[in-house]
Biopython code that builds the backbone (N, CA, C, O; Angstrom):
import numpy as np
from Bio.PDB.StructureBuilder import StructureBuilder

atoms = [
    (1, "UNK", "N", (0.846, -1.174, 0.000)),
    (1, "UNK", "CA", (0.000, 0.000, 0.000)),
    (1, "UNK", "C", (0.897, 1.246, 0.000)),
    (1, "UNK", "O", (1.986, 1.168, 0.569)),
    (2, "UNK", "N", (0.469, 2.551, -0.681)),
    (2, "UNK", "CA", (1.401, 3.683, -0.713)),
    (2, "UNK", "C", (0.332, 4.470, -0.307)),
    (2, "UNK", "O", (-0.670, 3.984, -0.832)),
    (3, "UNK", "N", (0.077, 5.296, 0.263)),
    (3, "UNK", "CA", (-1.054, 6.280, 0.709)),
    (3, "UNK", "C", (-2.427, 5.998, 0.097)),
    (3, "UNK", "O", (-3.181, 6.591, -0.674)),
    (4, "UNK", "N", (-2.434, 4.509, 0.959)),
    (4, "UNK", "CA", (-3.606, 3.907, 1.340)),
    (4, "UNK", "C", (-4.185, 3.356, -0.031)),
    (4, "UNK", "O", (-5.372, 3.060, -0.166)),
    (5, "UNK", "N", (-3.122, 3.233, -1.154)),
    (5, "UNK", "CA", (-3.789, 2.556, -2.431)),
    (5, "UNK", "C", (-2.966, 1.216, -2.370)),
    (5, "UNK", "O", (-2.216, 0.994, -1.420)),
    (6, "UNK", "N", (-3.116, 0.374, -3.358)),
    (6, "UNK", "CA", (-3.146, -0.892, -3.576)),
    (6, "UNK", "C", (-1.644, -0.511, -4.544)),
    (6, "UNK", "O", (-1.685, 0.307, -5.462)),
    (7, "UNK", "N", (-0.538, -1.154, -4.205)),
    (7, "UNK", "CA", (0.548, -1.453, -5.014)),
    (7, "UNK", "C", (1.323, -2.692, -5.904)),
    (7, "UNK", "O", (1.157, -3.883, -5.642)),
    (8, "UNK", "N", (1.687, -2.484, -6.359)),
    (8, "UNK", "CA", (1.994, -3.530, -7.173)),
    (8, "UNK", "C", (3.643, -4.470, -5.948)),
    (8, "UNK", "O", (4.694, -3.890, -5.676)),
    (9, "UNK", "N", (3.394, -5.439, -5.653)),
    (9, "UNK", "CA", (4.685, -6.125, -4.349)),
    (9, "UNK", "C", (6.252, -5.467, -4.827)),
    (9, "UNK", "O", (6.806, -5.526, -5.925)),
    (10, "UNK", "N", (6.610, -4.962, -3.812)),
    (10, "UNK", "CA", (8.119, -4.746, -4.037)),
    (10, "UNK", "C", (8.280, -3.383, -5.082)),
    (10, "UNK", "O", (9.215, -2.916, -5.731)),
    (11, "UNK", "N", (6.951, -3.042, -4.889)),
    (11, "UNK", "CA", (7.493, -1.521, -5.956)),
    (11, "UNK", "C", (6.867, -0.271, -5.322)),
    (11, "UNK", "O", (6.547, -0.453, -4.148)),
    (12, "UNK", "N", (6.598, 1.025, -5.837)),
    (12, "UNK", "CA", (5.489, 1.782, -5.615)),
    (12, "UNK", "C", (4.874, 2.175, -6.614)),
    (12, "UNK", "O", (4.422, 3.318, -6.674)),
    (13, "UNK", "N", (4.754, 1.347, -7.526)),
    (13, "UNK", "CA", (3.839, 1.900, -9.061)),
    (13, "UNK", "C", (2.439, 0.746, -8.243)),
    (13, "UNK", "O", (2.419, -0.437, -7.904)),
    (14, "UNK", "N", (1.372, 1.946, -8.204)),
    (14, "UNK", "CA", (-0.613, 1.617, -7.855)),
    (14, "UNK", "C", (-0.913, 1.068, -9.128)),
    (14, "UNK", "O", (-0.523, 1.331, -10.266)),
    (15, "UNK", "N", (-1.783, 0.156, -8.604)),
    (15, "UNK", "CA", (-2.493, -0.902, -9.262)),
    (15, "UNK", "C", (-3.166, 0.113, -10.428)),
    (15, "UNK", "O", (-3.388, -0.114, -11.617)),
    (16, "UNK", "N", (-3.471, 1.669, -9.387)),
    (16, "UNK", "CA", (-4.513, 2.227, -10.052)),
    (16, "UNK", "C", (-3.746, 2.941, -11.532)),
    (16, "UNK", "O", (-4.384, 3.512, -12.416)),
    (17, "UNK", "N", (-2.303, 2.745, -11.522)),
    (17, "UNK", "CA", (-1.221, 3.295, -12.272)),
    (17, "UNK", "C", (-1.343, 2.407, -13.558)),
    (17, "UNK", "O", (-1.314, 2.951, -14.662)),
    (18, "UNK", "N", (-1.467, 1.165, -13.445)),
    (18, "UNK", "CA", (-1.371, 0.596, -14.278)),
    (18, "UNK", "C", (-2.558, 0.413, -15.301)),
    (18, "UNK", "O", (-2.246, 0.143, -16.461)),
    (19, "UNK", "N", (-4.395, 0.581, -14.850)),
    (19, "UNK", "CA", (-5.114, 0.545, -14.865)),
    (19, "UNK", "C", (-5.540, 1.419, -15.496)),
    (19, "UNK", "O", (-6.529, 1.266, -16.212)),
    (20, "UNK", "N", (-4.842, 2.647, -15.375)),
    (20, "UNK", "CA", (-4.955, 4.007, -16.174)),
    (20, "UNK", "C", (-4.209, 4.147, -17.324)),
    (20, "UNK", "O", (-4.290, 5.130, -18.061)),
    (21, "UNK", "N", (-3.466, 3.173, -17.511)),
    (21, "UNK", "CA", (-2.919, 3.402, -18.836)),
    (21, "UNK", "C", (-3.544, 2.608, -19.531)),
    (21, "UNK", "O", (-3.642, 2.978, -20.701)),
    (22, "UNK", "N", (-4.273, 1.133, -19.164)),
    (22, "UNK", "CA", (-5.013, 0.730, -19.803)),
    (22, "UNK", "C", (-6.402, 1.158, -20.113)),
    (22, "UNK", "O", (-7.101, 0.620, -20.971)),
    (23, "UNK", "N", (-6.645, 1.830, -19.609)),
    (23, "UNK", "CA", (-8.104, 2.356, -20.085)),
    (23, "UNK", "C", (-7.684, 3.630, -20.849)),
    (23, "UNK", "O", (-8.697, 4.304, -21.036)),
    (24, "UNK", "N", (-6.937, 4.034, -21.200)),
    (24, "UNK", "CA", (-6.143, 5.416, -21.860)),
    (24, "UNK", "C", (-5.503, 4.586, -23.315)),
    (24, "UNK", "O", (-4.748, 5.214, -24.057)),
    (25, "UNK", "N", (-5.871, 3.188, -23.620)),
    (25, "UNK", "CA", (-5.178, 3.029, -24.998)),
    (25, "UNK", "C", (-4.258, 1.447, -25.133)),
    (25, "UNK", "O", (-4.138, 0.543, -25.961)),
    (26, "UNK", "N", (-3.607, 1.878, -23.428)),
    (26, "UNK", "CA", (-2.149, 0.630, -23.773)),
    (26, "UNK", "C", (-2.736, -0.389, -23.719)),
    (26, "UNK", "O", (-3.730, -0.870, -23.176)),
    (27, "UNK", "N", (-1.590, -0.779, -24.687)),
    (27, "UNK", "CA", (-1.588, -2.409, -24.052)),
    (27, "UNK", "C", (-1.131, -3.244, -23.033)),
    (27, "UNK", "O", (-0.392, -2.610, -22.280)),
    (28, "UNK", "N", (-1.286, -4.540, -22.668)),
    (28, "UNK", "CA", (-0.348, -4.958, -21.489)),
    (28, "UNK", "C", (1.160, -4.318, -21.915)),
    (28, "UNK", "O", (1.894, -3.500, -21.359)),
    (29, "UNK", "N", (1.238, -4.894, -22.858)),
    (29, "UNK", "CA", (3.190, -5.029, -23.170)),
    (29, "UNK", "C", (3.449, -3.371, -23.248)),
    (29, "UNK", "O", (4.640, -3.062, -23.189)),
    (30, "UNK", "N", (2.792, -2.607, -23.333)),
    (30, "UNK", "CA", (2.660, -0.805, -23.190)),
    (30, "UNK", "C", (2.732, -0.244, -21.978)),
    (30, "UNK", "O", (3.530, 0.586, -21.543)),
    (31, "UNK", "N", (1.904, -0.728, -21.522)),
    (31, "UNK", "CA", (1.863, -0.292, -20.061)),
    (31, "UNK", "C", (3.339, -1.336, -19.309)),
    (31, "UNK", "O", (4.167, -0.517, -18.910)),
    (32, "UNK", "N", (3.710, -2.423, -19.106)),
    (32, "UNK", "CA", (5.082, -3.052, -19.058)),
    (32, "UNK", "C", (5.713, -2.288, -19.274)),
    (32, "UNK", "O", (6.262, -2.029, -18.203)),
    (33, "UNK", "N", (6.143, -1.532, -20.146)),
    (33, "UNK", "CA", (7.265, -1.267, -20.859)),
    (33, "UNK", "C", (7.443, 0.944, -19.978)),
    (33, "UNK", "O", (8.359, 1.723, -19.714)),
    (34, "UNK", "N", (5.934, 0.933, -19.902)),
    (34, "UNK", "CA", (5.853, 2.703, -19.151)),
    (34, "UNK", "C", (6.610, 2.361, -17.701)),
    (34, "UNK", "O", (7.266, 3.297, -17.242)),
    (35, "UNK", "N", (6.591, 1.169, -16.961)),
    (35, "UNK", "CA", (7.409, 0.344, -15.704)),
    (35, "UNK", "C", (8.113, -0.090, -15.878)),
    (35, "UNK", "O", (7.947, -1.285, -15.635)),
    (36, "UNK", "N", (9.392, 0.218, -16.365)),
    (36, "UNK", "CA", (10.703, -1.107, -16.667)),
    (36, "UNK", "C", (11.008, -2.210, -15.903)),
    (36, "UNK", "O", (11.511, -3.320, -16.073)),
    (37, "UNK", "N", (10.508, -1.501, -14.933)),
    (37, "UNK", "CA", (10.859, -2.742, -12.925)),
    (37, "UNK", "C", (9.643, -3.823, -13.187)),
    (37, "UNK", "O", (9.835, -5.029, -13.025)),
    (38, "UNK", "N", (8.976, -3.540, -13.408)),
    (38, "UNK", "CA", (7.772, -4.582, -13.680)),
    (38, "UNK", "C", (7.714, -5.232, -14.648)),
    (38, "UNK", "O", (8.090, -4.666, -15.674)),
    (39, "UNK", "N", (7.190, -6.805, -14.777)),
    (39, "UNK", "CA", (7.256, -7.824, -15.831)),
    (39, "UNK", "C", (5.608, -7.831, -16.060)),
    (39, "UNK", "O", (4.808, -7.484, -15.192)),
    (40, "UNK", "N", (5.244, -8.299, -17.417)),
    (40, "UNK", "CA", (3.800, -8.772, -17.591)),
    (40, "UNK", "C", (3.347, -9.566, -16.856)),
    (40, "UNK", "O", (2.268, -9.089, -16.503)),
    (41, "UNK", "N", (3.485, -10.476, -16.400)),
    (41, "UNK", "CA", (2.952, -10.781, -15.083)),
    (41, "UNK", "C", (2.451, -9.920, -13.950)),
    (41, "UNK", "O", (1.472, -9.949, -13.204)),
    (42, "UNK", "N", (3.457, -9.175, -14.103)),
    (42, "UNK", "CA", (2.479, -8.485, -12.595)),
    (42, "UNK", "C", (1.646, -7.077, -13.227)),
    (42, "UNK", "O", (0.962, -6.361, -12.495)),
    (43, "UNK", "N", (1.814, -6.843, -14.574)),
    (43, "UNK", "CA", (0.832, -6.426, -15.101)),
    (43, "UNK", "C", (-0.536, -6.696, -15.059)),
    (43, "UNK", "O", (-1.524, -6.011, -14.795)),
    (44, "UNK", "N", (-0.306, -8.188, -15.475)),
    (44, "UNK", "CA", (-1.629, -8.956, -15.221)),
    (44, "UNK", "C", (-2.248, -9.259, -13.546)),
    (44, "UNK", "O", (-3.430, -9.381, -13.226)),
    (45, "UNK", "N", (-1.433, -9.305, -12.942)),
    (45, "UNK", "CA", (-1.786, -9.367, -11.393)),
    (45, "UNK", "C", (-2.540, -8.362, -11.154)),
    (45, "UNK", "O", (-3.657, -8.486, -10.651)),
    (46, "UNK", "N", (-1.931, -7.060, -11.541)),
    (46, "UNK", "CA", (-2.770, -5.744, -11.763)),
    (46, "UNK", "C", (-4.511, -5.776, -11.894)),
    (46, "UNK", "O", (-5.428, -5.435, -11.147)),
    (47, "UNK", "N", (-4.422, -6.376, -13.264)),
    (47, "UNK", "CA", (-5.727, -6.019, -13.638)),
    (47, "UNK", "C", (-6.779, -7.087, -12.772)),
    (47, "UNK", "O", (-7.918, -6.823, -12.386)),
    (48, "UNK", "N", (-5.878, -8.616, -12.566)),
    (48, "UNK", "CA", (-7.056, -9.445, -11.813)),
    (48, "UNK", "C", (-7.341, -8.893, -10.194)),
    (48, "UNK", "O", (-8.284, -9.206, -9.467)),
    (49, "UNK", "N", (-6.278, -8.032, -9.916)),
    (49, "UNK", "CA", (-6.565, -7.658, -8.483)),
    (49, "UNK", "C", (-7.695, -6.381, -8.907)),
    (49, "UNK", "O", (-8.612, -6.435, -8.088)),
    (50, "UNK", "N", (-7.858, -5.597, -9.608)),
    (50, "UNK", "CA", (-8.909, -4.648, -10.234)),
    (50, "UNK", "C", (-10.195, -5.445, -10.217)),
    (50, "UNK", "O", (-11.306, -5.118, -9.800)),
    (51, "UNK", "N", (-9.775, -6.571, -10.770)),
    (51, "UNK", "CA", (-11.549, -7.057, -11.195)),
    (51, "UNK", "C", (-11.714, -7.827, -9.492)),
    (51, "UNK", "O", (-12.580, -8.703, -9.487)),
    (52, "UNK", "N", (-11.145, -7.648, -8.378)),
    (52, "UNK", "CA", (-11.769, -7.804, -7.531)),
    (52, "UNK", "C", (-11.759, -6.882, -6.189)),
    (52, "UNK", "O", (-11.619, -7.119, -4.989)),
    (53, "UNK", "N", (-11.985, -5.659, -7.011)),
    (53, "UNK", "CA", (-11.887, -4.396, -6.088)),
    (53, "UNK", "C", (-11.966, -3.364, -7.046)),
    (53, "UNK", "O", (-11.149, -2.454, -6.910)),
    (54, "UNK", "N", (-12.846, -3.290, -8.082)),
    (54, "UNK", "CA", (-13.350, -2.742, -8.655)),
    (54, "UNK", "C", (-13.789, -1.136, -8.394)),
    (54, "UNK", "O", (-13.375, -0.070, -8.851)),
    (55, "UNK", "N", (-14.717, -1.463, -7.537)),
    (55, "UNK", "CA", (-14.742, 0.380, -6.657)),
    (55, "UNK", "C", (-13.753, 1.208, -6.436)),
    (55, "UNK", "O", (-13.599, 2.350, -6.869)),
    (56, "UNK", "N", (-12.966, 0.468, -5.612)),
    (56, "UNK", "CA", (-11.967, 1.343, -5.113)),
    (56, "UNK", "C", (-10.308, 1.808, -6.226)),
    (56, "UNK", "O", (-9.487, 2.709, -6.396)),
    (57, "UNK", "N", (-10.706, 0.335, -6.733)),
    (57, "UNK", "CA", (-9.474, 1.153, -8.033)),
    (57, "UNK", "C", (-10.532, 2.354, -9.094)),
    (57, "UNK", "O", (-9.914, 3.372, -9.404)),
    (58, "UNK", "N", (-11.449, 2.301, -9.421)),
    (58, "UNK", "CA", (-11.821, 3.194, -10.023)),
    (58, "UNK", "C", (-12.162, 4.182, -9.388)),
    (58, "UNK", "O", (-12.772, 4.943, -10.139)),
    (59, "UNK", "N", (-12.072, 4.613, -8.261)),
    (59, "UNK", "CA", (-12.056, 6.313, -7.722)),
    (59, "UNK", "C", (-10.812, 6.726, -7.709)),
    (59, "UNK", "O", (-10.637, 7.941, -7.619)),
    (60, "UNK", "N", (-9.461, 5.698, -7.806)),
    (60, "UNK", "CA", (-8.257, 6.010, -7.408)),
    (60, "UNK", "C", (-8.213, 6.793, -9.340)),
    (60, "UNK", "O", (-8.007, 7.962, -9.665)),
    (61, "UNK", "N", (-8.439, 5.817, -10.055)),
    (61, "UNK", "CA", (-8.188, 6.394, -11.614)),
    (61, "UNK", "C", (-9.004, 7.669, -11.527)),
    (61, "UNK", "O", (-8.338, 8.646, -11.867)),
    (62, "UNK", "N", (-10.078, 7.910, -11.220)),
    (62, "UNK", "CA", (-10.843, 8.786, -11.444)),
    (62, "UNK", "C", (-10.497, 9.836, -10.615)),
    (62, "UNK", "O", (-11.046, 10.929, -10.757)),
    (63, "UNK", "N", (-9.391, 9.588, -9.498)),
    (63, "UNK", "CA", (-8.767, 10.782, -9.053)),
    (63, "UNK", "C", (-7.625, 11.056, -9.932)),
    (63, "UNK", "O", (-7.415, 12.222, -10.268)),
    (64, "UNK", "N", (-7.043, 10.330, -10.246)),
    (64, "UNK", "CA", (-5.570, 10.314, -11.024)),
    (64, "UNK", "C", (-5.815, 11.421, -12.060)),
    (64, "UNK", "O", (-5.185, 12.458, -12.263)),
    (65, "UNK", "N", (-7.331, 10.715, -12.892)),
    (65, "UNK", "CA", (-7.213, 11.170, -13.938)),
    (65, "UNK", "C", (-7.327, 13.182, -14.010)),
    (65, "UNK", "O", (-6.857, 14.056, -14.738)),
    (66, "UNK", "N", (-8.383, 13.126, -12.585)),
    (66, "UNK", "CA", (-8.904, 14.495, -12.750)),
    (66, "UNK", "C", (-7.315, 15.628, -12.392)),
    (66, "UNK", "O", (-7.256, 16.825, -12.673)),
    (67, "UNK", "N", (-6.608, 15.107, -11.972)),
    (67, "UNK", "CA", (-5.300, 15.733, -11.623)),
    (67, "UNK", "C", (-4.805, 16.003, -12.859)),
    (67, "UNK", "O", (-4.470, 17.187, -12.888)),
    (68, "UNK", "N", (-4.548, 15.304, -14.181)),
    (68, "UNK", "CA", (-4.052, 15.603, -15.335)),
    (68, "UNK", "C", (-4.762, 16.794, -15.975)),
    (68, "UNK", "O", (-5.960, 16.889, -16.241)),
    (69, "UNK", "N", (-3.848, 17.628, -16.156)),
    (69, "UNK", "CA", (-4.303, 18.879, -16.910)),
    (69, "UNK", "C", (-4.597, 19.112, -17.974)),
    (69, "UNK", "O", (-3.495, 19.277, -18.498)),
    (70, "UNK", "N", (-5.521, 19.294, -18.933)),
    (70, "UNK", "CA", (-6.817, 19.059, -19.974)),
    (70, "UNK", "C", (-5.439, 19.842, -21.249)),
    (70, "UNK", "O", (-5.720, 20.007, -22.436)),
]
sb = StructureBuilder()
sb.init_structure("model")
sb.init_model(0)
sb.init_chain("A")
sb.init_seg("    ")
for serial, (resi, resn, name, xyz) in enumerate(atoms, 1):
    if name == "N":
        sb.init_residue(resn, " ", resi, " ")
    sb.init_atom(name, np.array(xyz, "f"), 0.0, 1.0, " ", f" {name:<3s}", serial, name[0])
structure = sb.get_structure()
């Protein structure tokens, strides 16, 4: 956990980090590659830990996102 979000083990890139690039376009191997420290695997760990906490990663994106400047 990094200020109270969900992290990916042994790193500080959020689940909700990874999640946002996929709904923004990438692909797994895209979003991999925006994390050099991270392998597709835990890409994918990513998204199955999303589909079971669904709510709470999507307010984290939906904060992320509103922070990016238009």
């Amino acid at each position: 956990m990094r200020l109270g979000r969900p992290v990916i083990g042994g790193t500080r890139i959020g689940v909700h980090d990874i999640l946002g690039l996929i709904l923004t376009g990438s692909t797994v191997d895209e979003a991999g590659k925006s994390f050099p420290s991270i392998t597709r695997a835990q890409v994918y760990e990513s998204l199955a830990y999303y589909e079971d906490h669904k709510a709470e990663i999507d307010l984290a994106v939906a904060e992320q996102m509103a922070e990016i400047p238009a």
